[in-house]
C-alpha positions in Angstrom: -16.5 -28.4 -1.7 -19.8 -27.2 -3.4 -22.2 -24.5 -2.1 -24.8 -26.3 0.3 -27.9 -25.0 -2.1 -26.1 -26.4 -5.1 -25.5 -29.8 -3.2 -29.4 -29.8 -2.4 -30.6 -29.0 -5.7 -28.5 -31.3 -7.1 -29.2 -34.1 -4.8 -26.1 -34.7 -3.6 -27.0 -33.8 -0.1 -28.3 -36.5 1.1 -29.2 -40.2 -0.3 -31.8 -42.5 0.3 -32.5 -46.3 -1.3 -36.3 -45.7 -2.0 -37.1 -46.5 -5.4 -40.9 -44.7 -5.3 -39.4 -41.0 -6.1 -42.1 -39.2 -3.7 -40.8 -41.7 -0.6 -37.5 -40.8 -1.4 -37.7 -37.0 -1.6 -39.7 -36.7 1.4 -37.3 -39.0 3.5 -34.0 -36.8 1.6 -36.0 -33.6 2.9 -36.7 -34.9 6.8 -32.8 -35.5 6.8 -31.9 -32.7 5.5 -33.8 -30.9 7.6 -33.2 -32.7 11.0 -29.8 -32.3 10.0 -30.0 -28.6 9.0 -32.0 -27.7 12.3 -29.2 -29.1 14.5 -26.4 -27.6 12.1 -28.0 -24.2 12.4 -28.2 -24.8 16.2 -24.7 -25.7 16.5 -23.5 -22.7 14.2 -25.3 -20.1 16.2 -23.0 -20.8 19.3 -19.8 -20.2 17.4 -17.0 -18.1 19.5 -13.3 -18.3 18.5 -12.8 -20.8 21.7 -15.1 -23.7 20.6 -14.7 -24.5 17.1 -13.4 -27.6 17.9 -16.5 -28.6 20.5 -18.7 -27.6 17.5 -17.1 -29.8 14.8 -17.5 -32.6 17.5 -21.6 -32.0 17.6 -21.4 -31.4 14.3 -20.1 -34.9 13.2 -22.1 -36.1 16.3 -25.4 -35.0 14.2 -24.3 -36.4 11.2 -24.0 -39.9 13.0 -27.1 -39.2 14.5 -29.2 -38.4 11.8 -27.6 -41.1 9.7 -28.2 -43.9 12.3 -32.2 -42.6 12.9 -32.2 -42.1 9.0 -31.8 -46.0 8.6 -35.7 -46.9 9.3 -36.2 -44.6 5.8 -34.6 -46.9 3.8 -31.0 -46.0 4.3 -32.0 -42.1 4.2 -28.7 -40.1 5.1 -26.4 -36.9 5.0 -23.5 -37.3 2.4 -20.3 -36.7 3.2 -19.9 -34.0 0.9 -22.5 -31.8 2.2 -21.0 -32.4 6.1 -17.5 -31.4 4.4 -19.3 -28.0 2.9 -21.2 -27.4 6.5 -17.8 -27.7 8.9 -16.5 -25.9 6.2 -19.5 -23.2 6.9 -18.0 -23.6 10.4 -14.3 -22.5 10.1 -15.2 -20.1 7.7 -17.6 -18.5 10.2 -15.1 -19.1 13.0 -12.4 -17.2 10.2 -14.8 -14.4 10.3 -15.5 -13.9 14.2 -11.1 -13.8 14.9 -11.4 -11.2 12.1 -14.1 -9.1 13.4 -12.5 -9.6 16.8 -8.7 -8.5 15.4 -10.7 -5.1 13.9 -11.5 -4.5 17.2 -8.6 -5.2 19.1 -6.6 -2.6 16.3 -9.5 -0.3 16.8 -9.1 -0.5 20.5 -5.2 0.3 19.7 -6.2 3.0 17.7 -8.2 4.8 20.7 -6.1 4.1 23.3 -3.1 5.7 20.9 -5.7 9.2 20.3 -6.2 9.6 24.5 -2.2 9.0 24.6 -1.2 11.8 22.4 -3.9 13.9 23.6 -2.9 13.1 27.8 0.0 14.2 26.3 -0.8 17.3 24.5 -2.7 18.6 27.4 0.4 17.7 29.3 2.8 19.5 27.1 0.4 22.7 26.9 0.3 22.3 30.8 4.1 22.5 30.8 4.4 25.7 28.1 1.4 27.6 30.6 3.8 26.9 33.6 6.8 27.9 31.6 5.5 31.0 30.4 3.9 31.9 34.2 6.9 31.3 35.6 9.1 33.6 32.8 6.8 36.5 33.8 7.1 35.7 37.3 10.8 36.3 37.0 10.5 39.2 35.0 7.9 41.1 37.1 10.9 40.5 39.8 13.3 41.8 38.3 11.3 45.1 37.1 10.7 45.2 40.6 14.6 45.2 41.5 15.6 47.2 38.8 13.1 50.4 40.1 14.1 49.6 43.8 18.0 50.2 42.7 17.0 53.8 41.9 15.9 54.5 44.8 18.3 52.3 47.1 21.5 53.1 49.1 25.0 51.9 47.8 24.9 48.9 50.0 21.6 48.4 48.7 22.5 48.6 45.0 25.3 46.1 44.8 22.3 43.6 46.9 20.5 44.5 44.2 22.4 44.5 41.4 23.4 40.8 42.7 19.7 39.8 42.8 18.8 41.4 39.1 22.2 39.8 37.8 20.4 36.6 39.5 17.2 37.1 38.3 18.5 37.5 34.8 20.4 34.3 35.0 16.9 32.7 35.8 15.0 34.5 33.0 17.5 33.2 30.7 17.3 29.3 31.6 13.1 29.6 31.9 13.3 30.8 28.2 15.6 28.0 27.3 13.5 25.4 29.2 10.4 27.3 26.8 12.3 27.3 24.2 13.2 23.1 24.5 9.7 22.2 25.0 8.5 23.7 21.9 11.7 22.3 20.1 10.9 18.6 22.0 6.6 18.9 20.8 7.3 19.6 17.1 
């Protein structure tokens, strides 16, 4: 497969069985370019679904513009230069799943950055409502340990009980603290 401007220049683009060198390059150009116009058309509705539907018309204006390109004398698009522009077609279909692929992983990418950061917020949510909740339980029991020194016997062991709970408490809110820093790092 050659480059489509190297084909042209070289001739090798199209043919034509005029002898008179002026005929013939006019009749090679009017090809060429009915060709080129419908080529360019065609390419310019590329999507990765209808490659296939787009080689068809593209081989459809080849046979096209080789039939019409009879009246000049047998005027017509080589096969070498359709080769090089369905070959302009998968290599521009090659390029739209690529660009479509760097999206999709870009896509990925995002949606990965909100998830960690849902989840950041979540955890700092967590360590806010751990910590409220361990000076909840301590304001409680400063509260129980002042009332004991003024309470009755009865109202000592009650709470004594509640302080001995409280600290149970305190203990398991620091280890629940303590276990989501351990689980976020």
């Amino acid at each position: 497969m050659k480059d489509l401007r190297h084909l042209r220049k070289l001739g090798g683009a199209a043919v034509c069985d005029y002898v008179e060198n002026n005929r013939k390059e006019t009749a090679v150009r009017f090809v060429l370019d009915a060709f080129n116009g419908k080529v360019d058309t065609i390419i310019a509705r590329l999507s990765k679904d209808n490659v296939g539907t787009l080689t068809q018309e593209i081989n459809d204006a080849f046979a096209l513009v080789n039939l019409n390109g009879s009246a000049f004398r047998n005027a017509k698009i080589t096969d070498e230069y359709l080769a090089s522009r369905l070959a302009e077609l998968k290599f521009g279909a090659i390029v739209i799943a690529l660009k479509e692929q760097e999206k999709e992983e870009q896509r990925q990418i995002k949606e990965q950055i909100r998830e960690e950061e849902k989840a950041k917020k979540e955890y700092e949510r967590a360590i806010k409502e751990a910590e409220k909740e361990e000076e909840r339980i301590k304001k409680a029991l400063d509260k129980a340990r002042q009332e004991v020194s003024f309470a009755s016997e009865e109202q000592k062991l009650k709470f004594e009980k509640q302080i001995q709970e409280l600290t149970e408490k305190l203990k398991l809110q620091r280890k629940r603290t303590r276990g989501l820093f351990l689980w976020h790092s």
